[in-house]
C-alpha positions in Angstrom: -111.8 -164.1 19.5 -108.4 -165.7 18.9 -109.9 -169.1 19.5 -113.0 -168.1 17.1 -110.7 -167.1 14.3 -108.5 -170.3 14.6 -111.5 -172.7 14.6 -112.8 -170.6 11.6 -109.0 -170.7 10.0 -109.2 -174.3 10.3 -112.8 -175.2 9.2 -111.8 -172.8 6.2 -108.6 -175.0 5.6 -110.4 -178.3 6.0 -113.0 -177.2 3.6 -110.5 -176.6 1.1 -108.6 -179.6 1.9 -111.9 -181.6 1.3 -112.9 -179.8 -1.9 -109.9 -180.6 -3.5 -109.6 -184.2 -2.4 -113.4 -184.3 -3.7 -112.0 -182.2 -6.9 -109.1 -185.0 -7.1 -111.6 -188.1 -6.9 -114.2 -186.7 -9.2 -110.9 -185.9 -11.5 -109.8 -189.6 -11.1 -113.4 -191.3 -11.8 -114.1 -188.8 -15.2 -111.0 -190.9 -16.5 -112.1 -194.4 -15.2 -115.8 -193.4 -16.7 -113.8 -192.1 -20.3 -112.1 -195.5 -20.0 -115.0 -197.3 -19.4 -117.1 -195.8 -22.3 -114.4 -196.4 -24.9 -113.7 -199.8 -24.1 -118.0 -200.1 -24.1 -117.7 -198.5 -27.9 -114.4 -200.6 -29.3 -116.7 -204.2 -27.2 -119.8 -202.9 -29.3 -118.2 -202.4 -32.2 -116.4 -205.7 -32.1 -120.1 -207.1 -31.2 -121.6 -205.5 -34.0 -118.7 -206.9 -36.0 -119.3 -210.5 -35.2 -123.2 -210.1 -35.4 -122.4 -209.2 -39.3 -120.0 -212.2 -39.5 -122.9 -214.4 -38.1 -125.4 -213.3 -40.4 -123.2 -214.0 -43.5 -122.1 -217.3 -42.0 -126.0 -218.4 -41.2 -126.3 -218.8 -44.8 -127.5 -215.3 -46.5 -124.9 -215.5 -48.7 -122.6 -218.3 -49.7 -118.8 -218.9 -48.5 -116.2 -218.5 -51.0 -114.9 -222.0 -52.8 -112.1 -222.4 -55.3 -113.7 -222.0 -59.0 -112.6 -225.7 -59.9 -113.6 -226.7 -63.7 -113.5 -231.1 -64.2 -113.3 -231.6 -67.9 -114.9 -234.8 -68.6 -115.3 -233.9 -72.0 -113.2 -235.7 -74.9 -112.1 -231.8 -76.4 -110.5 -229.3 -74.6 -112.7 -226.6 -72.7 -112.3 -223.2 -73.1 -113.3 -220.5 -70.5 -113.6 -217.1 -72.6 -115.4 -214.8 -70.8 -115.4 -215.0 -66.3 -117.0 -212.8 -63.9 -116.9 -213.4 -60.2 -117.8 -212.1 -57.1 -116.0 -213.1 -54.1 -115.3 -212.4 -50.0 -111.9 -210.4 -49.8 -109.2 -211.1 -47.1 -111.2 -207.8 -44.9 -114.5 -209.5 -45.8 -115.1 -207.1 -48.1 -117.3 -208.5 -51.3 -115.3 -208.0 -54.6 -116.2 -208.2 -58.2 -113.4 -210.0 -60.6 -114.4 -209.5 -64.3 -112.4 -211.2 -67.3 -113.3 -208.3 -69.7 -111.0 -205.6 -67.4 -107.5 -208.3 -67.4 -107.8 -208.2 -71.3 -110.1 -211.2 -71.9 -108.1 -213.8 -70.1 -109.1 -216.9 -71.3 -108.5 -220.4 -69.5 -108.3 -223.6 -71.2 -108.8 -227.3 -69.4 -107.4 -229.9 -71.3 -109.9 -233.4 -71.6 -109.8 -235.3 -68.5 -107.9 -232.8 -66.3 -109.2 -231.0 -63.7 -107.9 -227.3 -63.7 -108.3 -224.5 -60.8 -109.4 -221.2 -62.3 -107.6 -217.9 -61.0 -105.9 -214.6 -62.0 -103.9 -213.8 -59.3 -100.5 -214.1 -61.3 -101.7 -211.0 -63.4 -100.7 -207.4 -62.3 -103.7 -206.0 -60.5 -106.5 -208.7 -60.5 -105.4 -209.9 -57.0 -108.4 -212.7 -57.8 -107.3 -216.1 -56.5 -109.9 -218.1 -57.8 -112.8 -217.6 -55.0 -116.3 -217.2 -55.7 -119.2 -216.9 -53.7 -121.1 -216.3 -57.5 -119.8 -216.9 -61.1 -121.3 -216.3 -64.7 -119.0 -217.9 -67.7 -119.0 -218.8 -71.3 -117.6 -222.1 -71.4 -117.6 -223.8 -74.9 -115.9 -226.9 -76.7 -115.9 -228.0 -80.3 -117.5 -224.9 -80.9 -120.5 -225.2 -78.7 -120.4 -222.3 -75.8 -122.6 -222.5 -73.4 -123.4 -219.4 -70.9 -123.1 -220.8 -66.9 -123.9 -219.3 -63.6 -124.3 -220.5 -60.2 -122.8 -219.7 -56.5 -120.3 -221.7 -54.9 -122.6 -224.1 -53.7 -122.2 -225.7 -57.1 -118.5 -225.9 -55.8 -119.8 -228.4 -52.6 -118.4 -231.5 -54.6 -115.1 -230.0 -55.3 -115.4 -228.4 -59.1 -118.2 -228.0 -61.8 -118.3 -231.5 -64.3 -118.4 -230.7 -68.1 -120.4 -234.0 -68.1 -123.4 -232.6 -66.4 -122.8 -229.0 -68.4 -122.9 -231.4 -71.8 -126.6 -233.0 -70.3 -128.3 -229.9 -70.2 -127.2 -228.3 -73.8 
């Protein structure tokens, strides 16, 4: 009986032993599967991430471009009224709007060639980027209402001279 009850001792401690070595592994591969599934959500997030990217960089929406005004005109042009919309730093689209910074205006002298921004004012944060733009634009007394995406921005600025051929 001695003999029975020491084999049955010792299947008794072995099946422990084995339990919690199988307790200890199944212990050790919950983590691994925890790690794996939140390194599978921050990869499809970053996926997901990328996939938006792509989509604004195959062309849905226009880039942002420096709102550049070339005054070809023989007066000065005066900018009195700006609104903008534009890609943040975090990709975020943003609105700028001339009417909220106290009716900024901007003036480009004949001939020059003047980059339009805000930034230097307390709480625009706009530094001249637009992926669209609506403006009232006028010389000598003649204002003319102008809109268009940055795409009109491809050559480097918008010409008075071509602004003067459609009035």
């Amino acid at each position: 009986m001695t003999d029975s009850g020491s084999i049955q001792k010792t299947v008794a401690i072995a099946v422990i032993i084995i339990s919690l070595a199988a307790s200890a592994t199944l212990a050790v591969r919950t983590d691994t599967l925890q790690a794996d599934v939140q390194k599978a959500t921050v990869t499809l997030a970053e996926s997901k991430h990328k996939a938006a990217l792509a989509i604004i960089d195959s062309g849905s929406l226009p880039p942002n471009r420096g709102l550049t005004i070339c005054n070809s005109w023989p007066e000065t042009a005066t900018i009195s009224a700006l609104t903008a919309s534009y890609w943040d730093r975090q990709g975020k689209l943003r609105t700028f709007n001339s009417a909220k910074h106290e009716w900024h205006t901007w003036e480009v002298p004949a001939g020059a060639t003047k980059s339009i921004a805000l930034a230097e004012l307390n709480g625009s944060g706009w530094d001249g980027s637009v992926v669209f733009y609506a403006m009232d634009l006028s010389n000598h007394g003649k204002g003319t209402l102008l809109s268009g995406t940055s795409d009109d921005l491809k050559s480097g600025c918008i010409f008075t001279a071509a602004i003067e051929s459609s009035r």
